[in-house]
mmCIF entry with sequence, helices, sheets and N, C-alpha, C, O atoms, coordinates in Angstrom:
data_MODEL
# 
_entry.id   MODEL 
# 
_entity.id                         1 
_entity.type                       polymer 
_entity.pdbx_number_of_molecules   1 
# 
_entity_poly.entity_id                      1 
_entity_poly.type                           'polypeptide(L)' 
_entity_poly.nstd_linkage                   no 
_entity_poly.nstd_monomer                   no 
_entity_poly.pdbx_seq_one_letter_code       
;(UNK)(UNK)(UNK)(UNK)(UNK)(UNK)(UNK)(UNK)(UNK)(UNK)(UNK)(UNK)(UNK)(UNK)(UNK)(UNK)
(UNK)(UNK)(UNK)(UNK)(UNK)(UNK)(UNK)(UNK)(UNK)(UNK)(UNK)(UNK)(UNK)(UNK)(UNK)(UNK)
(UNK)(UNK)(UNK)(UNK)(UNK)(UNK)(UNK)(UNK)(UNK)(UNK)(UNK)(UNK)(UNK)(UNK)(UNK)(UNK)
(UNK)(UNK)(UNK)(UNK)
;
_entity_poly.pdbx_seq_one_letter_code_can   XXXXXXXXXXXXXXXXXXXXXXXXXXXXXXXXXXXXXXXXXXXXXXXXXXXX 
_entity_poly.pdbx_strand_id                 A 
# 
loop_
_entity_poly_seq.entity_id 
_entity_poly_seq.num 
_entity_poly_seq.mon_id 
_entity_poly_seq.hetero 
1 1  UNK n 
1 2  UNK n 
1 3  UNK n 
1 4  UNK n 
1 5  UNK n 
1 6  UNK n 
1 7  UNK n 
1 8  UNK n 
1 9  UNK n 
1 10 UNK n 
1 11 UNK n 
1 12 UNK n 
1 13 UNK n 
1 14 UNK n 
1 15 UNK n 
1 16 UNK n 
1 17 UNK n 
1 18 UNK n 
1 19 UNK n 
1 20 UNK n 
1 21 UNK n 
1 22 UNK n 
1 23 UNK n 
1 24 UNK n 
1 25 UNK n 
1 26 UNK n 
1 27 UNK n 
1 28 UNK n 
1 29 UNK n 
1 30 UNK n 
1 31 UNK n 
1 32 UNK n 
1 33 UNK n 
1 34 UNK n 
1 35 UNK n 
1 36 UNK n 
1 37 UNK n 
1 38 UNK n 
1 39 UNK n 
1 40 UNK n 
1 41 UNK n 
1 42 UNK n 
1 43 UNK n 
1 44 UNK n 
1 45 UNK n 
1 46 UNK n 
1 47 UNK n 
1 48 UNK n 
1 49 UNK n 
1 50 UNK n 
1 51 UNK n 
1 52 UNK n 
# 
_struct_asym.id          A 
_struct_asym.entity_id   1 
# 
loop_
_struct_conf.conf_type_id 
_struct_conf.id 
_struct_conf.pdbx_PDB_helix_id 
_struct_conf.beg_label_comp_id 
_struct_conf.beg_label_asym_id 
_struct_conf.beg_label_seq_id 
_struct_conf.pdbx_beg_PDB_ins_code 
_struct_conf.end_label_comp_id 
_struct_conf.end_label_asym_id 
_struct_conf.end_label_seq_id 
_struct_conf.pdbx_end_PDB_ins_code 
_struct_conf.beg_auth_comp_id 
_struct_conf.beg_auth_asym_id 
_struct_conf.beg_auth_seq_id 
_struct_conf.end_auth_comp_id 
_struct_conf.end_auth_asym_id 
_struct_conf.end_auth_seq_id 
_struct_conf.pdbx_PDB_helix_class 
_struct_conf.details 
_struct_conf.pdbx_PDB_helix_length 
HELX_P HELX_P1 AA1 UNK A 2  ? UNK A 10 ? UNK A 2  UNK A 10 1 ? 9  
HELX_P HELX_P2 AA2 UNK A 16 ? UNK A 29 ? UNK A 16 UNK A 29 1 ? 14 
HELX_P HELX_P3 AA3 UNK A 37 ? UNK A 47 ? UNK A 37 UNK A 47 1 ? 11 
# 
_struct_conf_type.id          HELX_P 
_struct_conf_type.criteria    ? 
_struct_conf_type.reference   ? 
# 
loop_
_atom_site.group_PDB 
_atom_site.id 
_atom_site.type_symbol 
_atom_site.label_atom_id 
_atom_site.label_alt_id 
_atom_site.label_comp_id 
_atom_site.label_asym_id 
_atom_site.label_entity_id 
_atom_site.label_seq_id 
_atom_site.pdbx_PDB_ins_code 
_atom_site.Cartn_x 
_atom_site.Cartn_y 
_atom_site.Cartn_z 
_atom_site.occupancy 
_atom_site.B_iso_or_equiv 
_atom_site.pdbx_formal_charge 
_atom_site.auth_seq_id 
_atom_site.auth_comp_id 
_atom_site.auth_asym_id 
_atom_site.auth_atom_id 
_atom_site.pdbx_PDB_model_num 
ATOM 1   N N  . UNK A 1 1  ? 0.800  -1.198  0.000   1.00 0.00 ? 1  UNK A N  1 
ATOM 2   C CA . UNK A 1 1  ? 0.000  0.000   0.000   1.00 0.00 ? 1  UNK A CA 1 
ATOM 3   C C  . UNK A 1 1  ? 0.846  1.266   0.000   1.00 0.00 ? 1  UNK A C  1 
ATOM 4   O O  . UNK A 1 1  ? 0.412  2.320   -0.465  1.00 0.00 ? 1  UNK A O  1 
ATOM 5   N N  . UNK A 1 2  ? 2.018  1.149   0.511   1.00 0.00 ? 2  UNK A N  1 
ATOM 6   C CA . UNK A 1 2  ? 3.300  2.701   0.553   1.00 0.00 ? 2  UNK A CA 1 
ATOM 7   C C  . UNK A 1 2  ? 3.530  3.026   -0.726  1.00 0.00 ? 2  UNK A C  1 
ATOM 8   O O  . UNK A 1 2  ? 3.809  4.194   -0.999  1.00 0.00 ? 2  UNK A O  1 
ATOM 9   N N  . UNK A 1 3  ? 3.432  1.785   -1.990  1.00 0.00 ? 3  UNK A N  1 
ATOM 10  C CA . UNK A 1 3  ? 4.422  2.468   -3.057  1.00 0.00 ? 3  UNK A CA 1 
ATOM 11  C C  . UNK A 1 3  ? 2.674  3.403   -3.619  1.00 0.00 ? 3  UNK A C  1 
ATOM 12  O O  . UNK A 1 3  ? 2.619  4.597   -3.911  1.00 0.00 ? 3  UNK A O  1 
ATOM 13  N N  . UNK A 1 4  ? 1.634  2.561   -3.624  1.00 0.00 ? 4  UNK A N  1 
ATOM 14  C CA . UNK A 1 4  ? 0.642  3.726   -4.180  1.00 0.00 ? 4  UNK A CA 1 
ATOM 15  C C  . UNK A 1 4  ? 0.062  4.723   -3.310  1.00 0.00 ? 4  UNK A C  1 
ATOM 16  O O  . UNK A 1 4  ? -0.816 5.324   -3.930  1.00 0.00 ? 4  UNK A O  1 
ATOM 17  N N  . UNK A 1 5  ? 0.223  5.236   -1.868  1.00 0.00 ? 5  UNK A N  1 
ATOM 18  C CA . UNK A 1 5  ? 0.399  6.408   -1.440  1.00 0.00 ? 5  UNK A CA 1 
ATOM 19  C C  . UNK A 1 5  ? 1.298  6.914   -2.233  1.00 0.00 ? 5  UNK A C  1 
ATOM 20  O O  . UNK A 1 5  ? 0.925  7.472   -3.265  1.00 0.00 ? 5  UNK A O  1 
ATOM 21  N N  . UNK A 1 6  ? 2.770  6.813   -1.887  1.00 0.00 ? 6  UNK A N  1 
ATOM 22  C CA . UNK A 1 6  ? 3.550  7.361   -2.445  1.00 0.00 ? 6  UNK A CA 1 
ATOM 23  C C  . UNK A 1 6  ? 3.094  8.193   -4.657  1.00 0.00 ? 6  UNK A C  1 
ATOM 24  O O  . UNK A 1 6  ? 3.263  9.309   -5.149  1.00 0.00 ? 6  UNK A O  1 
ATOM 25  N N  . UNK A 1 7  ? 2.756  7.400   -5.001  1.00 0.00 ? 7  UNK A N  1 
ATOM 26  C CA . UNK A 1 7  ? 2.373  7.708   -6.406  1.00 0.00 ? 7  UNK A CA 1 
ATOM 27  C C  . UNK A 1 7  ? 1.359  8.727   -6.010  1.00 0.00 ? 7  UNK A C  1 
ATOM 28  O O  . UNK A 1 7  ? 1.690  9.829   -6.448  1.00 0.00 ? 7  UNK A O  1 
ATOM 29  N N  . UNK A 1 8  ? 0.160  8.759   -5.290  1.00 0.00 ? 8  UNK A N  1 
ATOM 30  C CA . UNK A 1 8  ? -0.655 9.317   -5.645  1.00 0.00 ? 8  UNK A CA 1 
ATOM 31  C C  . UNK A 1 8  ? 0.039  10.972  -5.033  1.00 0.00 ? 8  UNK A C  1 
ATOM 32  O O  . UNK A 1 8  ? -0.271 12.071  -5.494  1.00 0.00 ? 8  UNK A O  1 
ATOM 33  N N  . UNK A 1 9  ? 0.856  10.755  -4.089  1.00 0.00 ? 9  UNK A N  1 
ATOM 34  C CA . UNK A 1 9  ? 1.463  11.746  -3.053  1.00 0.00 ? 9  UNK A CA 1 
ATOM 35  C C  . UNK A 1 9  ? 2.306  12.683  -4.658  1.00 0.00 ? 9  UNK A C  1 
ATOM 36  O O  . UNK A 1 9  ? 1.937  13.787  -5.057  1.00 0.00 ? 9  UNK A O  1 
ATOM 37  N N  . UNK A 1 10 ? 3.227  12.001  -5.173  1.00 0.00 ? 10 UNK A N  1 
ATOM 38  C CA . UNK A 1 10 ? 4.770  12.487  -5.566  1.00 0.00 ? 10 UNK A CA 1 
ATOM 39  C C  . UNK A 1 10 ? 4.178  12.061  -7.697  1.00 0.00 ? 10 UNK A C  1 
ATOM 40  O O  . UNK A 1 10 ? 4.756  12.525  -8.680  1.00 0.00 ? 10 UNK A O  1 
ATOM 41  N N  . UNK A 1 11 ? 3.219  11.318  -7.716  1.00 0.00 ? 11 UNK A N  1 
ATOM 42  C CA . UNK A 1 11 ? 2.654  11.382  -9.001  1.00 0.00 ? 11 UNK A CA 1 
ATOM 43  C C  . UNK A 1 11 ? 4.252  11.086  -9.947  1.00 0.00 ? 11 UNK A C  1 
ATOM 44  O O  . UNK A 1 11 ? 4.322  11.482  -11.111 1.00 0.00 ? 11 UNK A O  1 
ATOM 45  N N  . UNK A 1 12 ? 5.492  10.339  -9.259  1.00 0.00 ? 12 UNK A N  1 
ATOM 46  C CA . UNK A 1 12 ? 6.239  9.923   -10.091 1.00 0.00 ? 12 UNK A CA 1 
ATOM 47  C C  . UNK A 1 12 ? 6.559  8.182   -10.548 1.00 0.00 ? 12 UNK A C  1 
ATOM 48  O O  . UNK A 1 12 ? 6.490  7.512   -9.517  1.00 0.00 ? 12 UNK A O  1 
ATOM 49  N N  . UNK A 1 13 ? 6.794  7.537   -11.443 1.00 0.00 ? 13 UNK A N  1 
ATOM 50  C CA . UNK A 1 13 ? 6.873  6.198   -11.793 1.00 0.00 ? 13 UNK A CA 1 
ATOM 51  C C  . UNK A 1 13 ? 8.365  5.875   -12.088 1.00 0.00 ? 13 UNK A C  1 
ATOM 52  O O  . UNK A 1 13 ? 9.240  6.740   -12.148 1.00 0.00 ? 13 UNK A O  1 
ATOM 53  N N  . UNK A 1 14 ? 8.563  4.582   -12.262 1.00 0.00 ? 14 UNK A N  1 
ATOM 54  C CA . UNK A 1 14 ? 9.794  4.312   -13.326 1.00 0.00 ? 14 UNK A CA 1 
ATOM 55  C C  . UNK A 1 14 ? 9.439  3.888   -14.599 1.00 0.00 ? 14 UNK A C  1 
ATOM 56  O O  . UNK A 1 14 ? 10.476 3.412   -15.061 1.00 0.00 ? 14 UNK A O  1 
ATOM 57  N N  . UNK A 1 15 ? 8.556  3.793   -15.427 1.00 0.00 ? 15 UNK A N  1 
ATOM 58  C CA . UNK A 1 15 ? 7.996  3.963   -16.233 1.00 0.00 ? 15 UNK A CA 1 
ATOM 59  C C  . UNK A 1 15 ? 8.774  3.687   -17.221 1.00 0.00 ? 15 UNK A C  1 
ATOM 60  O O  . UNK A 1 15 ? 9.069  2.633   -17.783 1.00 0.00 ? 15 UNK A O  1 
ATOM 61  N N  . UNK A 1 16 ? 9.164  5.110   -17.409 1.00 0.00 ? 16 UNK A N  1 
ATOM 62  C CA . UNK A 1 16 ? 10.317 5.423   -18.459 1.00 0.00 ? 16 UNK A CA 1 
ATOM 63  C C  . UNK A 1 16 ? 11.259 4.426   -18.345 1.00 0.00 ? 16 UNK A C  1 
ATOM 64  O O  . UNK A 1 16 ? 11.244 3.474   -19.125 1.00 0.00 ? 16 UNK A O  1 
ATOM 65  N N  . UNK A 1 17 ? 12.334 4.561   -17.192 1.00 0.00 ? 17 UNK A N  1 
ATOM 66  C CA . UNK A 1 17 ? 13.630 3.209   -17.350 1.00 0.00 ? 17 UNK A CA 1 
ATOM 67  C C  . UNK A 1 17 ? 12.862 2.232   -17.111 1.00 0.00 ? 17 UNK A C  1 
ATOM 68  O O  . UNK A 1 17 ? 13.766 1.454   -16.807 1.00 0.00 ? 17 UNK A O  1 
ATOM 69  N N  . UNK A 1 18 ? 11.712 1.475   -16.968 1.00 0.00 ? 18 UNK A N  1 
ATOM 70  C CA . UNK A 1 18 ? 11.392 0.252   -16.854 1.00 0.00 ? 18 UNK A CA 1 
ATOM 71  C C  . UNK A 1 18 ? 11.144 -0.125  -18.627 1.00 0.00 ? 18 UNK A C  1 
ATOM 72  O O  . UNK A 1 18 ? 11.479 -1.239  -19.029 1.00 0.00 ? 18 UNK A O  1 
ATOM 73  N N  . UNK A 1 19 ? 10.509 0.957   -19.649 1.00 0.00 ? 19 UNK A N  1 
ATOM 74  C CA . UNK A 1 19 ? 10.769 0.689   -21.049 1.00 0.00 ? 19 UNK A CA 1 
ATOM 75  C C  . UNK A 1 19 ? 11.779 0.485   -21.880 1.00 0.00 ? 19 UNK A C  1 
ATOM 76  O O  . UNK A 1 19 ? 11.818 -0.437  -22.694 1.00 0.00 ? 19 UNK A O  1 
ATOM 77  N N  . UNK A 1 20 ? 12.917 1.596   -21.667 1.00 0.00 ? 20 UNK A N  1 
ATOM 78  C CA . UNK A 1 20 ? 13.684 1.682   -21.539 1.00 0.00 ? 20 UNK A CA 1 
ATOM 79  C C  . UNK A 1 20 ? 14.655 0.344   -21.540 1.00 0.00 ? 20 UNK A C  1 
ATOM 80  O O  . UNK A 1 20 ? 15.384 0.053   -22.488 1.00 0.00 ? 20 UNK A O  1 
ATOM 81  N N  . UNK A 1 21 ? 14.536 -0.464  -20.252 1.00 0.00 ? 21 UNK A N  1 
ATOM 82  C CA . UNK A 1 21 ? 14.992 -1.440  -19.795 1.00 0.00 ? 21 UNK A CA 1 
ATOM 83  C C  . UNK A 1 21 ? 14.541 -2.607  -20.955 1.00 0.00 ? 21 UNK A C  1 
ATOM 84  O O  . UNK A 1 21 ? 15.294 -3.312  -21.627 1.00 0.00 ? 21 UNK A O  1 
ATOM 85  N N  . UNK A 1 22 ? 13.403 -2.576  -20.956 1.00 0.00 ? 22 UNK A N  1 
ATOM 86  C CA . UNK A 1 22 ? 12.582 -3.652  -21.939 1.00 0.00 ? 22 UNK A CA 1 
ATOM 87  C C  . UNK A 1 22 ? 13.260 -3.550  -23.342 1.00 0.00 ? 22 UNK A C  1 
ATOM 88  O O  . UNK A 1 22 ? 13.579 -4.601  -23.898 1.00 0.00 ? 22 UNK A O  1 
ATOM 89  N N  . UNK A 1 23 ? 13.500 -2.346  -23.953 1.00 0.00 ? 23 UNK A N  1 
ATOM 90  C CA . UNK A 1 23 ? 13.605 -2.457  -25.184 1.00 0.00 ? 23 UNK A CA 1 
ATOM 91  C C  . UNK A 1 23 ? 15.158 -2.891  -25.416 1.00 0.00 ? 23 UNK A C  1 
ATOM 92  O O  . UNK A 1 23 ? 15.543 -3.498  -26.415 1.00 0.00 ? 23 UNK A O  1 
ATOM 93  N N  . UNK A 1 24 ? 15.983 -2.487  -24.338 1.00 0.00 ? 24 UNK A N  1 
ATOM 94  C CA . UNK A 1 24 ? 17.731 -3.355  -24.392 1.00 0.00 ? 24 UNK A CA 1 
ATOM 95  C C  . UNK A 1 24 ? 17.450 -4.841  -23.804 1.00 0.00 ? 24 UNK A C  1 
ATOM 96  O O  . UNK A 1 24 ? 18.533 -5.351  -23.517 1.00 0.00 ? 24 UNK A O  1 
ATOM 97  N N  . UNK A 1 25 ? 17.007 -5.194  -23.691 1.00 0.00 ? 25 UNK A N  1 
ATOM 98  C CA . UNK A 1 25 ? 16.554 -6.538  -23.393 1.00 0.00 ? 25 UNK A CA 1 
ATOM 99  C C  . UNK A 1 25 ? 16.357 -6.807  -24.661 1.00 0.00 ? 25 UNK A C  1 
ATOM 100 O O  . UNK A 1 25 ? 17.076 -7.683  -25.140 1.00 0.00 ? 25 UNK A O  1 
ATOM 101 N N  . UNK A 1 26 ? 15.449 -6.210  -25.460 1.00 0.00 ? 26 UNK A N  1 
ATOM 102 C CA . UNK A 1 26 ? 14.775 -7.189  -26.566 1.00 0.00 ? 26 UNK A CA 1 
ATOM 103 C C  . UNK A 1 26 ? 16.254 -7.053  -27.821 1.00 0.00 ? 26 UNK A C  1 
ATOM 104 O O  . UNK A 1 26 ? 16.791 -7.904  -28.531 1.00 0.00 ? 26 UNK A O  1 
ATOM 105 N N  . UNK A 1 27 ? 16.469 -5.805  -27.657 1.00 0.00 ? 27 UNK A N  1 
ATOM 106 C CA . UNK A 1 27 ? 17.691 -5.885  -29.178 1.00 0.00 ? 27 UNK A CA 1 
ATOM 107 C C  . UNK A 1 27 ? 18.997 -6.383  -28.144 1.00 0.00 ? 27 UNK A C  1 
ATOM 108 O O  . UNK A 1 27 ? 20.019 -5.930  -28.659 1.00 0.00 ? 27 UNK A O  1 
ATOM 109 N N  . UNK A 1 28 ? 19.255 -6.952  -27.202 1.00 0.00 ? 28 UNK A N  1 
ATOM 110 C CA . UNK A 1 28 ? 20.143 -8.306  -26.694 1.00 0.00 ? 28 UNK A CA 1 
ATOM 111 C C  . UNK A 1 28 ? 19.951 -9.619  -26.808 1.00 0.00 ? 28 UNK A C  1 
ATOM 112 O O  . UNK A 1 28 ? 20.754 -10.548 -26.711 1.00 0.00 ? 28 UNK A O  1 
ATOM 113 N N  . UNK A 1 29 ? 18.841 -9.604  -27.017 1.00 0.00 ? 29 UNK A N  1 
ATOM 114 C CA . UNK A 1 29 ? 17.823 -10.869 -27.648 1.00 0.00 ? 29 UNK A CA 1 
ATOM 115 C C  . UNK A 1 29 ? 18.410 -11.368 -29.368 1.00 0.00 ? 29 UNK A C  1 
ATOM 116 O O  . UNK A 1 29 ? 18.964 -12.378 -29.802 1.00 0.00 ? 29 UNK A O  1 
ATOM 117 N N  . UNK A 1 30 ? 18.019 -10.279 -29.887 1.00 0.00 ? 30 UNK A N  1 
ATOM 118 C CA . UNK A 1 30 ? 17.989 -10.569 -31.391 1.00 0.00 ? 30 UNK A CA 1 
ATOM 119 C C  . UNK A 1 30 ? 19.335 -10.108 -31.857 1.00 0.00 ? 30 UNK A C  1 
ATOM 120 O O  . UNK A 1 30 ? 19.644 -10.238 -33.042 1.00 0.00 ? 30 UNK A O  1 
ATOM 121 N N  . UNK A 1 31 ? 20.139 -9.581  -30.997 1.00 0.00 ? 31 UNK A N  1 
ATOM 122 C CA . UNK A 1 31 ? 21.609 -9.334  -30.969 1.00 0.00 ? 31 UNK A CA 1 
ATOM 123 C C  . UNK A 1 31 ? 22.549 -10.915 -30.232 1.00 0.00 ? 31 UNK A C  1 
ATOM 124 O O  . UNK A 1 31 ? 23.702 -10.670 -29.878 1.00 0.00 ? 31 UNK A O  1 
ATOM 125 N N  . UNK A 1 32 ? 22.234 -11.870 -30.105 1.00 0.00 ? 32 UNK A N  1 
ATOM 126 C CA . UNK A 1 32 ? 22.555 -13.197 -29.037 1.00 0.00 ? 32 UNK A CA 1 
ATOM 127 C C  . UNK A 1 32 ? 24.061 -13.888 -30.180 1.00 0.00 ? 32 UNK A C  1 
ATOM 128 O O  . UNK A 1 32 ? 24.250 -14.766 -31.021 1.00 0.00 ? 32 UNK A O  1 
ATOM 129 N N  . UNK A 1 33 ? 24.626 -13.061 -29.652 1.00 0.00 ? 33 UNK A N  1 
ATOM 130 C CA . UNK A 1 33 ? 26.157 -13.675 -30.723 1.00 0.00 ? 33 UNK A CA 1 
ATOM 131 C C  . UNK A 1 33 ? 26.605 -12.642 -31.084 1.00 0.00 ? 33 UNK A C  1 
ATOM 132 O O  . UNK A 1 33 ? 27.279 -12.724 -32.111 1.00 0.00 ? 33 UNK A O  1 
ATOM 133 N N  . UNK A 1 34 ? 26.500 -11.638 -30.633 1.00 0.00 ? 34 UNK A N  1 
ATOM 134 C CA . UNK A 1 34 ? 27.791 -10.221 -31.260 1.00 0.00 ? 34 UNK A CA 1 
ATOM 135 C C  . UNK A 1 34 ? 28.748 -10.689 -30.345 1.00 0.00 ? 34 UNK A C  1 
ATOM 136 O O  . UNK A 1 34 ? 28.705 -10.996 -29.154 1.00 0.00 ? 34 UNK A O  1 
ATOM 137 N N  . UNK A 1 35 ? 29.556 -10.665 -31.139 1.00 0.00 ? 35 UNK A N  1 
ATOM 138 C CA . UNK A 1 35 ? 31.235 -10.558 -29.993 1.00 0.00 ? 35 UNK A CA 1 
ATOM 139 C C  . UNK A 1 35 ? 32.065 -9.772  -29.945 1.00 0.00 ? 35 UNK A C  1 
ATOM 140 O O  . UNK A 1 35 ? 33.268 -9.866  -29.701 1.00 0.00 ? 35 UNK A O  1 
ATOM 141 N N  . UNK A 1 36 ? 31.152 -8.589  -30.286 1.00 0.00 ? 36 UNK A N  1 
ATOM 142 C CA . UNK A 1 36 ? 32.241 -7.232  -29.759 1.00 0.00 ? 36 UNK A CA 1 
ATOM 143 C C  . UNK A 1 36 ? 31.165 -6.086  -28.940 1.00 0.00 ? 36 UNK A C  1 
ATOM 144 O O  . UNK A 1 36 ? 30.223 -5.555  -29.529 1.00 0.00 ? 36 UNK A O  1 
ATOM 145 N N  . UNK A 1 37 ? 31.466 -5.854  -27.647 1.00 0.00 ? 37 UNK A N  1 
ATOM 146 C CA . UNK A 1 37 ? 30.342 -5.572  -27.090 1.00 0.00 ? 37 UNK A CA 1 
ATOM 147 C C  . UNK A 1 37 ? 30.476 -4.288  -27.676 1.00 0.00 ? 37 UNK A C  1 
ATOM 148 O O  . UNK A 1 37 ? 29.364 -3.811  -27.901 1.00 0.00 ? 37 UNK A O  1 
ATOM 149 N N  . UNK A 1 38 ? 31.392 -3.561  -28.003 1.00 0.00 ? 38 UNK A N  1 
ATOM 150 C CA . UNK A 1 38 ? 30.961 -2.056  -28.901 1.00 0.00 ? 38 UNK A CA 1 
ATOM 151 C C  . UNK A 1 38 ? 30.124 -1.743  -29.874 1.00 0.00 ? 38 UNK A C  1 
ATOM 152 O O  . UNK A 1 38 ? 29.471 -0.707  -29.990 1.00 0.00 ? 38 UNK A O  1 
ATOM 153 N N  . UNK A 1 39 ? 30.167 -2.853  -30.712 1.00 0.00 ? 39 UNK A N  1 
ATOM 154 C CA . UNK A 1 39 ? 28.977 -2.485  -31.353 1.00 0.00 ? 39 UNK A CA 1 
ATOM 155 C C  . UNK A 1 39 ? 27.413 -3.371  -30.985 1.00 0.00 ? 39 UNK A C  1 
ATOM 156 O O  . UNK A 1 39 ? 26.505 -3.523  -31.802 1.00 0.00 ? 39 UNK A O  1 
ATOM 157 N N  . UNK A 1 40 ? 27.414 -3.776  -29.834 1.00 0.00 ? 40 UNK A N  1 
ATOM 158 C CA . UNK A 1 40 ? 26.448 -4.142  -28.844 1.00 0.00 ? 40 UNK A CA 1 
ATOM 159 C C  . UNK A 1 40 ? 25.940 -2.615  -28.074 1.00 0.00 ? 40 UNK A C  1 
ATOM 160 O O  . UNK A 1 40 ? 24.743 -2.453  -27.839 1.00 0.00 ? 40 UNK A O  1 
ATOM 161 N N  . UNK A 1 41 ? 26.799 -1.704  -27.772 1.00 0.00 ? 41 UNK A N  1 
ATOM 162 C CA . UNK A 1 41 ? 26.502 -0.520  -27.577 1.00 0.00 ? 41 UNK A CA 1 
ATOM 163 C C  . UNK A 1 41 ? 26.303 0.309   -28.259 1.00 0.00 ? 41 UNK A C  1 
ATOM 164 O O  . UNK A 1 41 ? 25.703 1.309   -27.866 1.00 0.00 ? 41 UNK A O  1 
ATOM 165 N N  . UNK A 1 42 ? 26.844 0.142   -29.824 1.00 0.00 ? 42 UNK A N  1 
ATOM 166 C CA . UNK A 1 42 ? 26.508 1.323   -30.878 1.00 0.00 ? 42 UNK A CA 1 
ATOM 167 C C  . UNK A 1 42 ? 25.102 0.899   -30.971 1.00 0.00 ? 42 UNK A C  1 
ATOM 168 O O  . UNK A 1 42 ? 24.272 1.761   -30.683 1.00 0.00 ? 42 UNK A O  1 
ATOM 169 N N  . UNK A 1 43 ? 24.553 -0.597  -31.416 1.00 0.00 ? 43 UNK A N  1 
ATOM 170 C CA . UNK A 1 43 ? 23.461 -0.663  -31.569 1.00 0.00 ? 43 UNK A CA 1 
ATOM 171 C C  . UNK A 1 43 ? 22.323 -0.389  -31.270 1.00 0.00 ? 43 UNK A C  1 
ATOM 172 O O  . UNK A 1 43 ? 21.427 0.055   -31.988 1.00 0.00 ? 43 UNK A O  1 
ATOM 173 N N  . UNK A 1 44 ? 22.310 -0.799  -29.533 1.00 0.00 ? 44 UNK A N  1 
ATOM 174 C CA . UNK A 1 44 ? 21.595 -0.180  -28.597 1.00 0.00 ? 44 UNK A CA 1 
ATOM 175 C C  . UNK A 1 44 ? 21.326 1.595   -28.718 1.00 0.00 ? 44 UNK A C  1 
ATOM 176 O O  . UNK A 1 44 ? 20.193 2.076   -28.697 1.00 0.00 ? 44 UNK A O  1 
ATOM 177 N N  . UNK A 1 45 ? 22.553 2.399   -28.840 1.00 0.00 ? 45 UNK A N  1 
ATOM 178 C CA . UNK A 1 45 ? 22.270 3.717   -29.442 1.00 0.00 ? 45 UNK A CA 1 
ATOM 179 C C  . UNK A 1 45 ? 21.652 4.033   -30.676 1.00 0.00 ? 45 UNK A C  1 
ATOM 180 O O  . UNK A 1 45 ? 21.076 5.108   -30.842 1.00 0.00 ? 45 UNK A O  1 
ATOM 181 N N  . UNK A 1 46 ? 21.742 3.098   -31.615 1.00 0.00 ? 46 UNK A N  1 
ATOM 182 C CA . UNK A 1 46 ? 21.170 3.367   -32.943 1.00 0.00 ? 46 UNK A CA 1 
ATOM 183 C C  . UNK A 1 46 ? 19.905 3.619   -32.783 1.00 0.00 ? 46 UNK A C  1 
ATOM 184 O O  . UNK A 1 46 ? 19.311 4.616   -33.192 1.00 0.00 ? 46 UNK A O  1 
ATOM 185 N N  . UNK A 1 47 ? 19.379 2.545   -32.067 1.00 0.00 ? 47 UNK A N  1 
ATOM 186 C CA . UNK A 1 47 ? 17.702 1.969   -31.901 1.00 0.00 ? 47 UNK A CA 1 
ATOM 187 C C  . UNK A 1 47 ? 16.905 2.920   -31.036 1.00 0.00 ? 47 UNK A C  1 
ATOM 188 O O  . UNK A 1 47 ? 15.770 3.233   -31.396 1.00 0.00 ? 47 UNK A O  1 
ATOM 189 N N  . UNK A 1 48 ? 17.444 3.419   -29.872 1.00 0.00 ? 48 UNK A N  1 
ATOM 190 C CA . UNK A 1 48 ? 16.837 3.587   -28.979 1.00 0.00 ? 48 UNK A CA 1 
ATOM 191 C C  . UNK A 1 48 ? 16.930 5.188   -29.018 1.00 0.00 ? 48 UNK A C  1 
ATOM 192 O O  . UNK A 1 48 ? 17.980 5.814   -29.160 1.00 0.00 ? 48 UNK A O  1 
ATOM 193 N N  . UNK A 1 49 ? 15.549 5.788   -28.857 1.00 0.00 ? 49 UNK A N  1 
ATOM 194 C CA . UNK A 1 49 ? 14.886 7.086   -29.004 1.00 0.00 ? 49 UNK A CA 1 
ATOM 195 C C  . UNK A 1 49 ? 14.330 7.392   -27.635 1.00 0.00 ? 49 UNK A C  1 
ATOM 196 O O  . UNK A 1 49 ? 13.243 6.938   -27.276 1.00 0.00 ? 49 UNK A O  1 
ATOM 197 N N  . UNK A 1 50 ? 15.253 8.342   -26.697 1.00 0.00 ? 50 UNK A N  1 
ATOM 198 C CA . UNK A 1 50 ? 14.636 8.426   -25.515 1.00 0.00 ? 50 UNK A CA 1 
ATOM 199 C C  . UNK A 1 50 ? 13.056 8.992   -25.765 1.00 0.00 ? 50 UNK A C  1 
ATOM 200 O O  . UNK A 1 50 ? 12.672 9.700   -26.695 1.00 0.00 ? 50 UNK A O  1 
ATOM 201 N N  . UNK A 1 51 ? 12.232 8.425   -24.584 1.00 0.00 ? 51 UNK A N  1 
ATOM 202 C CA . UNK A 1 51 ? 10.889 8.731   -24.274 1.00 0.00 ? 51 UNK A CA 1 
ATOM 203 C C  . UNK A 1 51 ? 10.803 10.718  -24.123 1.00 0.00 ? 51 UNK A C  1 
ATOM 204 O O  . UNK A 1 51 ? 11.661 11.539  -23.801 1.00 0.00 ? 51 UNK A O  1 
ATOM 205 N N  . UNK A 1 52 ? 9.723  10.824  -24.427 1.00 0.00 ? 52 UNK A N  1 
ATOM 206 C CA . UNK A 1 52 ? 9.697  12.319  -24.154 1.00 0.00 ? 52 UNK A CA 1 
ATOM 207 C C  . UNK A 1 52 ? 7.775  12.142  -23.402 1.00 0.00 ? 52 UNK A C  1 
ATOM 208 O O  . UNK A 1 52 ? 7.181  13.136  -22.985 1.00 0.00 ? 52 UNK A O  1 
# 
């Protein structure tokens, strides 16, 4: 019951990094055999369009 006081109190989520989170999950998924983690990180930058 604290974390939804808290929400209704402060009206903030993790929302954002919990999507965020989801969508490097999924292109690590369909990325499963790069062996250079740099472009494991370029990729992840390519793809990903912060939330606004």
């Amino acid at each position: 019951q604290e974390p939804i006081q808290h929400y209704f109190s402060f009206r903030v989520t993790n929302a954002k990094i919990e999507g965020t989170h989801n969508k490097v999950k999924v292109i690590k998924r369909r990325a499963y055999g790069y062996r250079n983690l740099e472009r494991f990180k370029i990729r992840i930058r390519l793809e990903y369009k912060p939330a606004t």
